[in-house]
C-alpha positions in Angstrom: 49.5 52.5 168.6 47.2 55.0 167.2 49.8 58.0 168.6 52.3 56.1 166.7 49.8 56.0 163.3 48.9 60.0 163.4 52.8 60.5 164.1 54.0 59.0 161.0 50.9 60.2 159.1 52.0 63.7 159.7 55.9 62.8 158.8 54.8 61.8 155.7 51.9 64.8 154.7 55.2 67.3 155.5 57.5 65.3 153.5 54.8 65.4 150.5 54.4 69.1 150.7 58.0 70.2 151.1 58.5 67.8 148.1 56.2 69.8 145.7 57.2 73.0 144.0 56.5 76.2 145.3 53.6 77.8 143.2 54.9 81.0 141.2 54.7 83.9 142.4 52.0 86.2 140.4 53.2 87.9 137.6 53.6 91.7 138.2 51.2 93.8 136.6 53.3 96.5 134.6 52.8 100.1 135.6 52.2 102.8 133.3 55.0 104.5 131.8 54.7 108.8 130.9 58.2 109.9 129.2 60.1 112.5 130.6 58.7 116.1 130.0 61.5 117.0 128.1 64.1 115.5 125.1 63.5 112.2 123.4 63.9 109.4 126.1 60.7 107.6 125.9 60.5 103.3 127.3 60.1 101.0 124.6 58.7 97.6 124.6 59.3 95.0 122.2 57.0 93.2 120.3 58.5 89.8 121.0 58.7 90.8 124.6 54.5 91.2 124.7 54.5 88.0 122.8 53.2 89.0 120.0 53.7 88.4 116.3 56.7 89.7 114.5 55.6 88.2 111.5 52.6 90.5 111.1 54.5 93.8 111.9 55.8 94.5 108.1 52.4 93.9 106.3 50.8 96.5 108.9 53.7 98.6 107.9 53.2 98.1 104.3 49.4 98.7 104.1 50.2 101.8 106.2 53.2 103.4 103.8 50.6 101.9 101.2 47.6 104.4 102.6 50.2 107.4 102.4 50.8 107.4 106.4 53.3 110.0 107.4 53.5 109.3 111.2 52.7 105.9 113.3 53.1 105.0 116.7 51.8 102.0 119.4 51.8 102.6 123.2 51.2 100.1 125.0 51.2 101.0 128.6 52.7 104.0 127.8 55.8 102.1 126.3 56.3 102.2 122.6 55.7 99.1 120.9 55.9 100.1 117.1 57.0 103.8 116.2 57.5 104.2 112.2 57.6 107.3 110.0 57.1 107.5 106.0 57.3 109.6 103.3 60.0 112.0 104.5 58.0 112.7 108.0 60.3 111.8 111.2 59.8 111.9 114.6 60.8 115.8 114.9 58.2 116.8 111.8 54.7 118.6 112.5 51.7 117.7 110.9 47.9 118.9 111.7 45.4 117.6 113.3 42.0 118.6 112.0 39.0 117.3 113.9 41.3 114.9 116.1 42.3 118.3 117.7 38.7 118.8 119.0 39.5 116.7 121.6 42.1 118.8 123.0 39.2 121.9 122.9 36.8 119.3 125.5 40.1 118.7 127.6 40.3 122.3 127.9 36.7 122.3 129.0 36.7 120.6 131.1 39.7 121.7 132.7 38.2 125.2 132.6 35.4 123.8 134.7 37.6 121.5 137.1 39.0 125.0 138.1 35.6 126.7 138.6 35.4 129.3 135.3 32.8 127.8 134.0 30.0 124.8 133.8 29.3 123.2 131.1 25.4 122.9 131.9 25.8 126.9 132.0 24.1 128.7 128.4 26.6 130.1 125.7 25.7 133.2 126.1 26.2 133.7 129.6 30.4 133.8 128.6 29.8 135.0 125.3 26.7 137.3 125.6 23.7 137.9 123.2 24.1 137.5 119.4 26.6 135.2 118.6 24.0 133.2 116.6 21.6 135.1 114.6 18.8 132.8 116.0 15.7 134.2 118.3 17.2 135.0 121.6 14.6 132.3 123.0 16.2 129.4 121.1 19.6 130.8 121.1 19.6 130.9 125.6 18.6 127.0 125.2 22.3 126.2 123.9 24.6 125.3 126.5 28.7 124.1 126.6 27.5 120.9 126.7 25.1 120.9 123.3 28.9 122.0 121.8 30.9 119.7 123.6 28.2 116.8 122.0 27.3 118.5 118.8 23.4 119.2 120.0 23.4 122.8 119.3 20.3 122.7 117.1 22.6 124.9 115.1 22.3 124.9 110.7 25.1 122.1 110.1 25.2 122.0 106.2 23.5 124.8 104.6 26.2 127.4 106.7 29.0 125.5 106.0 32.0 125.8 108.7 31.3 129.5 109.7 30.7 130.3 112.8 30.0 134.2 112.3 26.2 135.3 114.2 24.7 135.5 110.9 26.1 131.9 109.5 24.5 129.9 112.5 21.2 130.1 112.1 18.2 127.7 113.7 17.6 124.2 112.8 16.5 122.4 116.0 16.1 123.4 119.6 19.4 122.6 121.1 19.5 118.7 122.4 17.3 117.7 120.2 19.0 116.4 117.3 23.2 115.8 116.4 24.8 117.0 113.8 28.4 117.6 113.3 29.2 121.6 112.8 32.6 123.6 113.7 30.0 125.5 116.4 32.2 123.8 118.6 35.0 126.2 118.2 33.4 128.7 120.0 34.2 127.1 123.0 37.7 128.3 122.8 36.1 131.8 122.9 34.3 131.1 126.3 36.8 129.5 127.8 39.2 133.0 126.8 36.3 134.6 128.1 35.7 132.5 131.2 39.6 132.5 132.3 40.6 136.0 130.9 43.4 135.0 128.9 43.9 133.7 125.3 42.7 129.8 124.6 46.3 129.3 123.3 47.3 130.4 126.6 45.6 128.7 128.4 46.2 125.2 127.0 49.7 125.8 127.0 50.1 126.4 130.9 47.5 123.8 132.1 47.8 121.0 129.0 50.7 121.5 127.1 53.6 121.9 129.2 52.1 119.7 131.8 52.5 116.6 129.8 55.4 117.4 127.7 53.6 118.1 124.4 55.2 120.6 121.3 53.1 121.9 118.7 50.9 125.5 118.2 47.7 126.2 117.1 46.6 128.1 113.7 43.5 129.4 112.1 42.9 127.4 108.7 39.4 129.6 107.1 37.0 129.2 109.5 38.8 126.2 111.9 41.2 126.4 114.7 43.6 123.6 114.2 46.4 121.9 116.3 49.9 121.2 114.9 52.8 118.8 116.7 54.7 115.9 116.1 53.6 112.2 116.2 54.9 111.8 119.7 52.8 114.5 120.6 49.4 113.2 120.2 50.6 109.9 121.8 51.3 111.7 124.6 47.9 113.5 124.6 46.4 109.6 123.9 48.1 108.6 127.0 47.1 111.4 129.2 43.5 110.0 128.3 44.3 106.5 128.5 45.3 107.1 132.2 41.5 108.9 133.2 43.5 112.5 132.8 46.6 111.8 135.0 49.8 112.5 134.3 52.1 110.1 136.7 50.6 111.6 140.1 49.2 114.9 138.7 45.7 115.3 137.9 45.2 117.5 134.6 41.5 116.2 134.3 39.7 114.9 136.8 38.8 111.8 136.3 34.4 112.0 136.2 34.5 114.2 133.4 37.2 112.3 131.7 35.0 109.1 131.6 31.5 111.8 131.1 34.3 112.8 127.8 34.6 109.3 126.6 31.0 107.4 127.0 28.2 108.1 125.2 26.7 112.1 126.2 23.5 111.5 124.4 20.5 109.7 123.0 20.6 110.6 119.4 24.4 109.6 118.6 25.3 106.3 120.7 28.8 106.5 119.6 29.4 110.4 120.5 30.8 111.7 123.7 32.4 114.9 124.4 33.7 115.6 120.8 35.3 111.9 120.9 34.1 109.1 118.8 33.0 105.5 120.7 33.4 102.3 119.2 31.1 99.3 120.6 27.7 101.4 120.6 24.6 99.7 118.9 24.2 102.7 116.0 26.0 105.5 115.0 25.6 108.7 112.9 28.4 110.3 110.4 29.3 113.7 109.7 26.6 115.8 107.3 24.2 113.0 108.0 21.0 112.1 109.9 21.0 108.7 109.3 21.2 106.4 111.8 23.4 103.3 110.8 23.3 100.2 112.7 26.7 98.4 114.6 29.9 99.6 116.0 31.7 102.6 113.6 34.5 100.1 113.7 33.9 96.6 113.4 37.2 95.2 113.5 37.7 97.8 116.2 37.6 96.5 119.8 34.3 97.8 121.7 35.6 100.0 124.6 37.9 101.9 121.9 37.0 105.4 121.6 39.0 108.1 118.9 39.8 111.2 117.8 39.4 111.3 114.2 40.3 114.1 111.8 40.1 114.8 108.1 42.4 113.0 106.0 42.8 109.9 108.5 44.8 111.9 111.3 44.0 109.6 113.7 44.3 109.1 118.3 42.5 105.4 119.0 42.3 104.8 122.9 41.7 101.5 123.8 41.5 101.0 127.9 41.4 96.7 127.7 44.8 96.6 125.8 46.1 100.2 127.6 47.3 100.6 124.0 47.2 104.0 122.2 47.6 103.9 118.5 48.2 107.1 116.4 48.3 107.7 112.8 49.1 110.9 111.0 49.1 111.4 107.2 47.4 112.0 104.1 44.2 110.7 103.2 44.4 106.8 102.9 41.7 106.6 100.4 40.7 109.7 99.1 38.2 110.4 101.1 38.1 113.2 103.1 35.4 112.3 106.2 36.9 111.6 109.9 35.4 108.2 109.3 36.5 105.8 105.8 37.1 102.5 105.5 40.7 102.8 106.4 39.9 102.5 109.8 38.4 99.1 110.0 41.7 97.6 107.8 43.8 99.0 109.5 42.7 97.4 112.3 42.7 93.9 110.7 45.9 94.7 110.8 46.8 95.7 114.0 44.7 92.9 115.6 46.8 90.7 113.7 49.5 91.2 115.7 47.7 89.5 118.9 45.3 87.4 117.5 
């Protein structure tokens, strides 16, 4: 009897579990996209297709044509989401840079150093020799790449201005020892043409430029060496960062110093790494300043976002927990003519808007 009991109990557990429904399969995770290295083919992804809200696409776009935007793009796993252009600027226009270039001069860096020219723990002058700063020899050997790369040089930041002549840097500060935002960073395009024995532009071009598909040139502008490309361009460049320095299997940066690039380098400046700006810190400090200001330089902003930010609002944001890139070129939204304005944390009412 109980053989025939356990028989039928186990007809009847098989014919419950071939009656339920199959649990789904789990949903793919989407790879990252990188556009071909050449012509205009580049994935798109809809915004209805990431579920978000079409409704709040056309006020973003308004407040940006608003805040004289020339150039706007969203990647979202290296697909474009939202790609707009105003005021006459297209797809095939240049348009600088500014500071959002000095990005490109740490990638370079640390490329320089990935291929064994140089190390960024490794004093100034040992690439550049004696004298490029008119400080005492003793303070000027306590500079290193890396007080550039995290704007610790010690250097004079307002009184001199943007040169970077010997006789405009002059001693503040023994290098480390405080931050303050100075164009001294520029001279590491001249160690790196020292280090590799070649011109910077030439340089970037074979190990940056044509490895990720990017257009554009640089140009002296007084005492600043600035980058110029399309829209597209710094996206790419955004992605390229996004992915740790990888290119679809190539390596261009290797990944430690890519993450050393983007977290904070220092004690004095929480949201400062290697010439890129970090969202989410505790405090923060602002160009021509030493004040310390408390929260995130972005508060609408999400907290693992980090940026390139140049004068006039040109603008890279990286943010790893969406894998979104979002890039703004243009004019200056409010007249205001800092990296940093209160552009920034609209505009990313805005965008948040769209997901929220």
């Amino acid at each position: 009897m109980s053989k025939i009991f356990y028989s039928l109990l186990i007809v009847l557990l098989c014919a419950s579990c071939s009656s339920e429904s199959p649990a789904p399969p789990p949903s793919p995770v989407e790879s990252m996209y990188f556009p071909p290295l050449s012509g205009t083919a580049w994935e798109t992804k809809s915004v209805a297709d990431l579920g978000w809200k079409q409704a709040a696409v056309q006020p973003l776009l308004d407040y940006l044509e608003l805040k004289k935007s020339k150039g706007f793009i969203i990647l979202v796993n290296g697909r474009i989401v939202i790609e707009k252009y105003f005021n006459g600027h297209s797809a095939t226009t240049n348009w600088y840079w500014a500071s959002a270039g000095k990005t490109l001069t740490a990638t370079m860096t640390g490329i320089a150093q990935q291929e064994g020219f140089l190390n960024i723990n490794t004093k100034v002058s040992d690439y550049l020799g004696t004298g490029w700063t008119s400080e005492p020899l003793a303070k000027e050997n306590l500079i290193t790449n890396k007080h550039l790369l995290t704007m610790t040089s010690g250097i004079e930041d307002i009184a001199n201005g943007d040169a970077v002549n010997p006789a405009s840097l002059t001693y503040n500060a023994d290098a480390g020892t405080r931050w303050a935002y100075h164009n001294v960073y520029v001279k590491l395009q001249d160690v790196i043409a020292k280090a590799t024995n070649q011109s910077f532009e030439n340089y970037f071009n074979a190990k940056l430029k044509t490895k990720i598909g990017m257009d554009g040139l640089w140009f002296t502008s007084g005492n600043n060496e600035v980058y110029w490309s399309t829209t597209r361009s710094m996206a790419r460049f955004g992605l390229l960062i996004l992915n740790k320095g990888k290119w679809e299997n190539s390596s261009i940066l290797n990944e430690t110093y890519c993450s050393e690039a983007t977290n904070t380098s220092q004690n004095i400046n929480l949201s400062y790494g290697y010439l890129w700006w970090l969202n989410g810190k505790s405090s923060y400090r602002l160009p021509q300043s030493q004040v310390q200001l408390p929260g995130s330089i972005i508060p609408s902003g999400h907290n693992d976002m980090f940026m390139a930010l140049g004068k006039n609002d040109q603008k890279i944001y990286v943010v790893p927990s969406k894998k979104m890139v979002v890039i703004r070129m243009g004019d200056a939204a409010d007249n205001v003519n800092l990296a940093l304005s209160d552009f920034d944390n609209v505009l990313w009412q805005k965008i948040n808007a769209l997901y929220q």
